[in-house]
C-alpha positions as a printed NumPy array, in Angstrom:
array([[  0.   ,   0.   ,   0.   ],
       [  2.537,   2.546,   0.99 ],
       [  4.167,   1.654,  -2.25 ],
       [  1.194,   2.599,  -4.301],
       [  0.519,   5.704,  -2.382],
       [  4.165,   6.784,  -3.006],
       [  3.956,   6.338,  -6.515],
       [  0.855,   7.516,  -6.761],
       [  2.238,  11.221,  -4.865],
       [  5.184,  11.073,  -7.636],
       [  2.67 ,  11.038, -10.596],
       [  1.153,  13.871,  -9.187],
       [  4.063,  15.92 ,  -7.862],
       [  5.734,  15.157, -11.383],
       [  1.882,  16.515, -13.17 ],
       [  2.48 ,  19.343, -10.925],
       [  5.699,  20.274, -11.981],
       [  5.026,  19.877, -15.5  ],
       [  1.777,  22.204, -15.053],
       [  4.001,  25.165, -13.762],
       [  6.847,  24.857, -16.238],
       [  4.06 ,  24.888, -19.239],
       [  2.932,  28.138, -17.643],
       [  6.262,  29.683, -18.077],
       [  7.086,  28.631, -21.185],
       [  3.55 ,  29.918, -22.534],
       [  3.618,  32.626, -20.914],
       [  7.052,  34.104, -21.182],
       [  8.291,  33.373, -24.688],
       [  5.69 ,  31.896, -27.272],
       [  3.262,  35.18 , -27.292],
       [  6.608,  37.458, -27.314],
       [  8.325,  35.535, -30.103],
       [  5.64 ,  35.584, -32.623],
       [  6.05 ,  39.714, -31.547],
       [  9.44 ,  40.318, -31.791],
       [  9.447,  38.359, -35.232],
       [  6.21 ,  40.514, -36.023],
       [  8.212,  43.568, -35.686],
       [ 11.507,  42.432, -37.585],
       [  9.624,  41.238, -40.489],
       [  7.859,  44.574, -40.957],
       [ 11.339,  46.164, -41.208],
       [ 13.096,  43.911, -43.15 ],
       [ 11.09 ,  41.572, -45.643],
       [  8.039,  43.314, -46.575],
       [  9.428,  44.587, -49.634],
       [  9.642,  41.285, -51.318],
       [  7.743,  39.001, -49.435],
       [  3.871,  38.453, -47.683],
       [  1.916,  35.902, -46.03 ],
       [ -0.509,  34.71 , -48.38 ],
       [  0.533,  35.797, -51.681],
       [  3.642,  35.912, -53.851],
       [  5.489,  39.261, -54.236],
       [  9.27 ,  38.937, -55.416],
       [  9.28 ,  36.107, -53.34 ],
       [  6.979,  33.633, -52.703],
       [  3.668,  33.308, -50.102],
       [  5.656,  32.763, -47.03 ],
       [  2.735,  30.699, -45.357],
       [  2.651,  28.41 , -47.93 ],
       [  6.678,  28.083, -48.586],
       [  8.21 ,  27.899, -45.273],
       [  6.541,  25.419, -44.267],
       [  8.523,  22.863, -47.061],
       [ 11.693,  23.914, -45.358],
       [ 13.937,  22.443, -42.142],
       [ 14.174,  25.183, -39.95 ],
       [ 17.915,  24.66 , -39.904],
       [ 17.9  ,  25.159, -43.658],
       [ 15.793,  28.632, -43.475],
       [ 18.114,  29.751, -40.663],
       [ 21.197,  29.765, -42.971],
       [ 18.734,  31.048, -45.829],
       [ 17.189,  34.465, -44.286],
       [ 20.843,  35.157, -42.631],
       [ 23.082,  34.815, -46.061],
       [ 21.178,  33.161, -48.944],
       [ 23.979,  34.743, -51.716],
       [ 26.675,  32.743, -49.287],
       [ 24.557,  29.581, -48.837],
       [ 23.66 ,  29.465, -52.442],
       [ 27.675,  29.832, -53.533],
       [ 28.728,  26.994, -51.457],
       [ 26.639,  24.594, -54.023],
       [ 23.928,  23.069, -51.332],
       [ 21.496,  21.987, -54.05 ],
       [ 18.586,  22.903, -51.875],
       [ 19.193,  26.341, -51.848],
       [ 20.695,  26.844, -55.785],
       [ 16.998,  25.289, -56.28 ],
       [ 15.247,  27.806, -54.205],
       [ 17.417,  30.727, -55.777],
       [ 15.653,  29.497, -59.357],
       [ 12.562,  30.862, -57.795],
       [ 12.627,  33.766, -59.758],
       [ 15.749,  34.311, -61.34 ],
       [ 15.931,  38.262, -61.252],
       [ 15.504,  38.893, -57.449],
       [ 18.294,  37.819, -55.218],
       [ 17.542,  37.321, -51.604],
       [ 18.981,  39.953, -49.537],
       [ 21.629,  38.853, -47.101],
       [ 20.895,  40.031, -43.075],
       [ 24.209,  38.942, -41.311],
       [ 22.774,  40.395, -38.334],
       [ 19.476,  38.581, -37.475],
       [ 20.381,  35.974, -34.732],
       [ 19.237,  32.286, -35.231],
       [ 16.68 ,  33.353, -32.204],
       [ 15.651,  36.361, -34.096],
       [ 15.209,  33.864, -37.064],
       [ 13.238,  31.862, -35.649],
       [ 10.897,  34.765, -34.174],
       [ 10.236,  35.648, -37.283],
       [  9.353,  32.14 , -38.278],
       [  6.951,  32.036, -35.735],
       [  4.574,  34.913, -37.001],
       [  5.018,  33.371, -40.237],
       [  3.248,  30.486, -39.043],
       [  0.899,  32.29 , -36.555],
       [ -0.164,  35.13 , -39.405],
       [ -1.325,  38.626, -38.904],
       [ -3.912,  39.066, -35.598],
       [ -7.107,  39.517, -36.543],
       [ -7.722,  43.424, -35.401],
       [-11.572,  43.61 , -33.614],
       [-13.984,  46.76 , -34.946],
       [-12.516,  48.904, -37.834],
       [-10.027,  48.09 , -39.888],
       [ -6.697,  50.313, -38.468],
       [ -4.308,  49.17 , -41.297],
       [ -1.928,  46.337, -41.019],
       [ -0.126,  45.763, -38.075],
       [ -2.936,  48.301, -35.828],
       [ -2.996,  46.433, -32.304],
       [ -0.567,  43.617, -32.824],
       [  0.644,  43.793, -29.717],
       [ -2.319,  44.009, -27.641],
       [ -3.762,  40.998, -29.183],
       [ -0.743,  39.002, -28.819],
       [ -0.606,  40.255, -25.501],
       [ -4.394,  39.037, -24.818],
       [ -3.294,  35.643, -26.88 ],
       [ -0.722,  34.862, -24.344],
       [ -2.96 ,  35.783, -21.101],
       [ -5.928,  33.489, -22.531],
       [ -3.119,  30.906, -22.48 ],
       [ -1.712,  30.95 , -19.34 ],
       [ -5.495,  31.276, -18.133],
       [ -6.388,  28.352, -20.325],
       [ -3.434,  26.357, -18.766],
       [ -4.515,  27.286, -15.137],
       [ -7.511,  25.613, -15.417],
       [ -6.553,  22.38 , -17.424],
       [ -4.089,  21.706, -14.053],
       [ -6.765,  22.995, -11.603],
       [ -8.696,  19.844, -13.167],
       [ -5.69 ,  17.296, -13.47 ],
       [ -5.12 ,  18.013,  -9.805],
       [ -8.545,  17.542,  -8.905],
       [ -8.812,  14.242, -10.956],
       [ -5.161,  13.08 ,  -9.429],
       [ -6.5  ,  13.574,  -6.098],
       [ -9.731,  11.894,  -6.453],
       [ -7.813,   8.72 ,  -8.198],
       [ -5.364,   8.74 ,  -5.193],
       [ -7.973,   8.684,  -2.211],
       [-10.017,   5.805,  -4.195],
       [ -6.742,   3.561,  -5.078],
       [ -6.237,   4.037,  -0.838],
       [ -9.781,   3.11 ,  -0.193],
       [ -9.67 ,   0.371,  -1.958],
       [ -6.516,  -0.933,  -0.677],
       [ -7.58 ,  -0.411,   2.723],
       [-10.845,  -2.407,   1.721],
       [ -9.03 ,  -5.405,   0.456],
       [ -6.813,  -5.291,   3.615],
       [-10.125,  -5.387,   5.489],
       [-10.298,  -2.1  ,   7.093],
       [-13.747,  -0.829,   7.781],
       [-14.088,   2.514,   6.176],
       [-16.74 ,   5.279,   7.191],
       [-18.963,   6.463,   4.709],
       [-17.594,  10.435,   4.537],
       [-20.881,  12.891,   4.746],
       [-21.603,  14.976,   1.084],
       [-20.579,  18.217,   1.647],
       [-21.598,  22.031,  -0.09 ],
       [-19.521,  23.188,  -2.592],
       [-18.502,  26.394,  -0.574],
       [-17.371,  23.978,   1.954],
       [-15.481,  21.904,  -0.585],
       [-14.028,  25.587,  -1.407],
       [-12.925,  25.832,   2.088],
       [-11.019,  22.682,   1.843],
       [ -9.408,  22.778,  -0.907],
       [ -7.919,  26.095,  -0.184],
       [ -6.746,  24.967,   2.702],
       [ -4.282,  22.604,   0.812],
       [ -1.237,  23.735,   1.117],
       [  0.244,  22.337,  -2.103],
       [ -3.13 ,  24.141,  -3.681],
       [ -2.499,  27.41 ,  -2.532],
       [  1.112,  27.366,  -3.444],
       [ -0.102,  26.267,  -7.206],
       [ -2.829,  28.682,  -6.971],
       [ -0.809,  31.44 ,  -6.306],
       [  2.171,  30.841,  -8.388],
       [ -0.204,  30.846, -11.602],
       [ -1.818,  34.129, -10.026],
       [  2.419,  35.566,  -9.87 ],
       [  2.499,  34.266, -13.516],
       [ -0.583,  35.824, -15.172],
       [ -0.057,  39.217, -13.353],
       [  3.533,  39.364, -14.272],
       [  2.769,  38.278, -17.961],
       [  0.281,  40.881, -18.195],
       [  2.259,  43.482, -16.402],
       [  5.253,  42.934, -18.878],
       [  3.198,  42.842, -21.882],
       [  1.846,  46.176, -21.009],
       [  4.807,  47.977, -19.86 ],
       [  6.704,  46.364, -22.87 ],
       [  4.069,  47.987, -25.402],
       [  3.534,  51.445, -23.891],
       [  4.107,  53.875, -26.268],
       [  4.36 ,  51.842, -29.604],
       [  1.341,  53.208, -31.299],
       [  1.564,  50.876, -34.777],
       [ -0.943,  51.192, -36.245],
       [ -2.483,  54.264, -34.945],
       [ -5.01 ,  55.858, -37.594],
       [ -6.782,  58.488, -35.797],
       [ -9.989,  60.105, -37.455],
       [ -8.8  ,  62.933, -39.898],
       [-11.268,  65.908, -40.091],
       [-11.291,  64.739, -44.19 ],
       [-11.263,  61.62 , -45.719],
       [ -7.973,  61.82 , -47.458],
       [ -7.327,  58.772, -49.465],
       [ -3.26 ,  58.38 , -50.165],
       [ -4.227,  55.316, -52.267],
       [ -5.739,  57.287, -54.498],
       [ -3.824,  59.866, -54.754],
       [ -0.347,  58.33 , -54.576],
       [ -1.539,  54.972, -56.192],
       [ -4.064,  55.697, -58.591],
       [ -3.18 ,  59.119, -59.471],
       [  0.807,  58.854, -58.969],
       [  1.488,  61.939, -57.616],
       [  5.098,  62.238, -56.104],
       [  5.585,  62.69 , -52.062],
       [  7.427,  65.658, -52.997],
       [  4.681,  67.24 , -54.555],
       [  2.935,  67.957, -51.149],
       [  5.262,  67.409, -48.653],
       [  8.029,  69.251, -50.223],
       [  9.364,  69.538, -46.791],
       [ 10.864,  66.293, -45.971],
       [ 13.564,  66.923, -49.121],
       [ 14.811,  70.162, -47.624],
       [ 14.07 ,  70.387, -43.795],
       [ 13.58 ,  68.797, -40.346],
       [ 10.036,  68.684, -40.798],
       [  7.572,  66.659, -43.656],
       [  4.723,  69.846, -43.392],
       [  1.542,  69.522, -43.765],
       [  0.824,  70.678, -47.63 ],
       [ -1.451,  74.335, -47.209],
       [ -5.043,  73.703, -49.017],
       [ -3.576,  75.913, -51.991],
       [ -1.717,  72.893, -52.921],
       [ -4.844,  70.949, -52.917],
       [ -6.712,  73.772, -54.681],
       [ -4.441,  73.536, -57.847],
       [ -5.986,  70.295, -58.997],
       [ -9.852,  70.426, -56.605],
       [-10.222,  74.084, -58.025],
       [-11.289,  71.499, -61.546],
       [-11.549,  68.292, -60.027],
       [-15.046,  67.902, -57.785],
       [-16.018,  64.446, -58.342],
       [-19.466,  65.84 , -59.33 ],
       [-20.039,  62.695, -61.812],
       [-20.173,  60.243, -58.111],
       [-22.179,  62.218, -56.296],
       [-25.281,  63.321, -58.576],
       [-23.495,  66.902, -59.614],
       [-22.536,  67.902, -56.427],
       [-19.458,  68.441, -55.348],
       [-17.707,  65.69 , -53.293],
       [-18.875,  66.789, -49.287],
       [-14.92 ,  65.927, -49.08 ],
       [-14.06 ,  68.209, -51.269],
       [-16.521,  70.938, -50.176],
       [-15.032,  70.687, -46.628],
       [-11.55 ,  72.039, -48.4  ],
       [-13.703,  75.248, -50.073],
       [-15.657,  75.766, -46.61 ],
       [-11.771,  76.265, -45.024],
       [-10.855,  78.27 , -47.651],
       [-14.189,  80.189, -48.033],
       [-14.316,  79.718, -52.161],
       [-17.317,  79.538, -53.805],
       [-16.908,  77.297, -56.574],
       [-20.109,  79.198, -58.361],
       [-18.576,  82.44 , -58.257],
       [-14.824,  81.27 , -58.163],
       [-14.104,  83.605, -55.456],
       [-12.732,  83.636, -51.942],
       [-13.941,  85.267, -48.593],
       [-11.487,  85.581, -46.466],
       [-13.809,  86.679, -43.418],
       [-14.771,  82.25 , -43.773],
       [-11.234,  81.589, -43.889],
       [-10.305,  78.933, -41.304],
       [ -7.799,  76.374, -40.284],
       [ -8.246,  72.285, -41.095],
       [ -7.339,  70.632, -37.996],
       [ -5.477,  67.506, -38.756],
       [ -4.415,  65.302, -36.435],
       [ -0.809,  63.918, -36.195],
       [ -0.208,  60.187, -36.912],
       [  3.639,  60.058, -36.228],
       [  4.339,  61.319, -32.879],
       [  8.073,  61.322, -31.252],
       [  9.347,  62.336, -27.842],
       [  9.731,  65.793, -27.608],
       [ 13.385,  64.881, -26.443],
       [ 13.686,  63.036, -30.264],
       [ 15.427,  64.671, -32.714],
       [ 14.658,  63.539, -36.811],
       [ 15.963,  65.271, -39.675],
       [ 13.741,  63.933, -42.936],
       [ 16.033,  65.841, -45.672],
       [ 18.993,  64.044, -43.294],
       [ 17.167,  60.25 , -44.345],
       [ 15.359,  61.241, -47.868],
       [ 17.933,  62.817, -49.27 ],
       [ 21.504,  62.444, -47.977],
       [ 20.945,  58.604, -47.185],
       [ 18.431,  57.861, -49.957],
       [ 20.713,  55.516, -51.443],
       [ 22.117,  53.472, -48.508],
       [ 18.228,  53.64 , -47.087],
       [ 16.827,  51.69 , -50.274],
       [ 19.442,  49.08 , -50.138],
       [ 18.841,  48.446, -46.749],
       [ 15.037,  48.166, -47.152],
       [ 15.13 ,  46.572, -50.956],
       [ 12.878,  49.391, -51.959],
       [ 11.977,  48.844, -56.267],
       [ 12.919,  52.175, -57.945],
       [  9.418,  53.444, -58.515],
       [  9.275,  53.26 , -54.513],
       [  9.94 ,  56.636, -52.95 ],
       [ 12.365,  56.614, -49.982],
       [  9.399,  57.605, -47.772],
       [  8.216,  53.835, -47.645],
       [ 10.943,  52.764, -45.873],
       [  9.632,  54.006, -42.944],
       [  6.098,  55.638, -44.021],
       [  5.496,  51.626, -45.701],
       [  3.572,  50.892, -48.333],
       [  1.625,  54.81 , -48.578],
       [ -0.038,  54.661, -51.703],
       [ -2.312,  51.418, -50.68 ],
       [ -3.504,  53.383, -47.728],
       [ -7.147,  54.556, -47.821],
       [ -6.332,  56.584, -44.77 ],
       [ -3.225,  56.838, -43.088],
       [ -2.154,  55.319, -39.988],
       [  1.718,  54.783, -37.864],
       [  3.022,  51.323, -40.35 ],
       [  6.275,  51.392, -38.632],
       [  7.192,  51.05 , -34.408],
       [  8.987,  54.41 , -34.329],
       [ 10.833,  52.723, -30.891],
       [ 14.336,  53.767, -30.066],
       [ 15.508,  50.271, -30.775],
       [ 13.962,  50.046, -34.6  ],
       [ 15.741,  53.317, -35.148],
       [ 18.814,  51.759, -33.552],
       [ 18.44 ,  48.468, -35.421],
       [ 18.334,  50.7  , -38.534],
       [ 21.494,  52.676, -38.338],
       [ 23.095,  49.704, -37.507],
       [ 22.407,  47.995, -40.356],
       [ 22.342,  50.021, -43.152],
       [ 25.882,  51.025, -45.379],
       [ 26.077,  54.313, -45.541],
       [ 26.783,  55.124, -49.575],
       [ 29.464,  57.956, -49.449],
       [ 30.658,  58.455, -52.927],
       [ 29.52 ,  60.751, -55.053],
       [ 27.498,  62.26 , -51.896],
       [ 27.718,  65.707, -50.972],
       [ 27.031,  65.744, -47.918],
       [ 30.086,  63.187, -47.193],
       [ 32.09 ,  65.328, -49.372],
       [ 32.077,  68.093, -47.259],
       [ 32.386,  66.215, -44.137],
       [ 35.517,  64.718, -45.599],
       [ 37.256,  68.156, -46.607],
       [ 36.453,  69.712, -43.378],
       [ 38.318,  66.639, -41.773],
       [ 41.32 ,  67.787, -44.   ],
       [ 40.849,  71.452, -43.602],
       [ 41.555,  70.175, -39.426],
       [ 44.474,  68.148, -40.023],
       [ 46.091,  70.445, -42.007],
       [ 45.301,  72.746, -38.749],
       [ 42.84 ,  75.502, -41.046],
       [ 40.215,  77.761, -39.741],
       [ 37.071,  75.38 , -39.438],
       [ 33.918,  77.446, -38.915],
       [ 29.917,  75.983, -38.042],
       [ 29.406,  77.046, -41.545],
       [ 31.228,  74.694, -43.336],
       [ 29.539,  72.338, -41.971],
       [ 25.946,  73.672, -42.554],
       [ 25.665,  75.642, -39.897],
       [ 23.756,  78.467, -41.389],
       [ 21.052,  76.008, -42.448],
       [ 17.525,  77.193, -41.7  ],
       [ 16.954,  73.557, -40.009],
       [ 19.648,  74.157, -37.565],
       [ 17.856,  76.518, -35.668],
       [ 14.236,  76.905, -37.285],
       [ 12.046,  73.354, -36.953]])
């Protein structure tokens, strides 16, 4: 009998043990994985690739599943390397389509490989209510993926330790029945006193509460981990501006209206005279019955133009208050002529932007799909980080290098070096 019973205590300390370690690996890594592979693959392989459909490279959900894991490790972190030492697997894959080559990232880790790999396989979260653009509440889903987990998990081993304990007191009964003990019928008892009892198990309290320690802390990290990483954001813009159509349908250049981010700090916001060059003609009258689009008609009530008359009223004049997508720290300091301009090149090799593709993508993503804007990128110090660590700058034939690189001589050869020379007259310097 005591045999038994021993055994019996091993099956369920072992149950136990298993039940708390499945906690923390659910908890603390599966849920953040498919995140942190989330967020790498938005910086580095949307260009080419996507889920569920072929781009320059194939439907990922549908392709990485055919490979070893070992084999896509070496593959994502140098496929022109792996496919020049002759491995026939991966000269085959390069025949995929013979005029893209995969772009080599020496510095993803195997574990940030295999991160990636994992939101591959898990897909894009479903966002609830309005569609907020790709990406728009990742993490809080993920986050609520993991806690419904852990939760889930609880109660599984709430009900193998019930069902452990029951088997264990009816193997003893019956032991002590065969051994001819007389046993006492034990008295039903209410379910708030079976409560009672089983919280006074000490083994149950100390299960109960390390899954409580888990679940909090899980949540707690999750939350402090995502403050401030708005992806996704798409706030409610005062008028239904639709980049899709006019940056994919229509074509028109970034540059055109936010002439800004080639020649300062700051993007701008393009003044409704830019707008009025084209919607002075354009009024989509033919869609709405020949009236003028109430979209349109919100510009001329800013403006105070009569489009009857063609004239303006100044006295009706007032401001379009747009609200701001891309928010930084105040104590964050981004230069867009800095990125667009002097490290256009060295940006679009990094991010295997086509050259149709204005720099602005990069970090702005895929703009002219966007029916309304929202934030496509994390905008964290770390992405930023990950960036400049990555990318080769592209110094010849670049101006801004070539002045850097004669006021370097200019101070060996011990010249007068003034702020000047090195663009310190600049409006941007001083003006944001």
């Amino acid at each position: 009998m005591r045999n038994i019973s021993l055994i019996i205590r091993r099956v369920w300390k072992s149950a136990f043990m298993v039940t708390a370690l499945s906690v923390l690996i659910v908890s603390g890594t599966q849920a953040q994985d498919a995140a942190a592979g989330r967020t790498i693959f938005k910086e580095k392989c949307t260009s080419c690739h996507a889920l569920d459909r072929d781009l320059i490279g194939p439907a990922l959900q549908t392709a990485i599943p055919l490979k070893s894991e070992a084999f896509l490790i070496k593959w994502i972190n140098n496929a022109p390397a792996f496919i020049a030492s002759g491995d026939k697997e991966a000269v085959a894959e390069s025949k995929w389509n013979p005029n893209a080559e995969m772009t080599a990232f020496p510095t993803l880790t195997p574990v940030d490989i295999k991160n990636i790999l994992a939101y591959i396989k898990a897909g894009e979260p479903k966002k609830a209510g309005d569609a907020a653009g790709a990406g728009a509440g990742a993490s809080e889903e993920v986050s609520d993926f993991s806690l419904a987990g852990v939760v889930a998990i609880i109660l599984i081993s709430i009900a193998v330790l019930v069902i452990l304990g029951r088997a264990i007191k009816m193997l003893e009964r019956l032991i002590l029945q065969k051994q001819g003990v007389v046993l006492v019928e034990e008295e039903s008892v209410s379910m708030a006193a079976g409560i009672n009892r089983l919280f006074k198990n000490k083994k149950f309290v100390f299960f109960f509460i390390l899954c409580l320690v888990i679940s909090l802390g899980s949540w707690g990290w999750m939350g402090m981990w995502n403050t401030g990483v708005n992806t996704g954001y798409q706030p409610t813009q005062p008028i239904k501006f639709s980049h899709e159509l006019h940056a994919g349908v229509n074509q028109i250049d970034c540059q055109y209206c936010h002439a800004g981010a080639f020649e300062s700090r700051n993007a701008t916001i393009p003044s409704l005279n830019v707008c009025m060059n084209c919607h002075k003609a354009v009024q989509a009258r033919d869609s709405h019955d020949g009236n003028i689009s109430p979209e349109i008609q919100k510009i001329y009530n800013a403006l105070g133009y009569d489009a009857d008359k063609m004239t303006y009223d100044k006295s009706k004049e007032k401001p379009i208050e747009w609200v701001q997508v891309h928010n930084l720290p105040d104590f964050a300091y981004f230069n867009h002529s800095q990125h667009v301009v002097v490290a256009e090149e060295a940006i679009r090799k990094e991010k295997g932007l086509k050259p149709n593709e204005p720099v602005c993508f990069a970090c702005h993503g895929p703009v002219n799909t966007m029916a309304e804007i929202y934030q496509y990128s994390p905008l964290t110090m770390k992405w930023c980080i990950n960036c400049h660590r990555d990318t080769k700058l592209e110094v010849k034939d670049n101006a801004f290098y070539t002045k850097i690189i004669a006021a370097h001589e200019k101070i060996k050869k011990g010249e007068k070096l003034t702020p000047a020379a090195l663009g310190g007259i600049e409006c941007g310097k001083c003006h944001y």
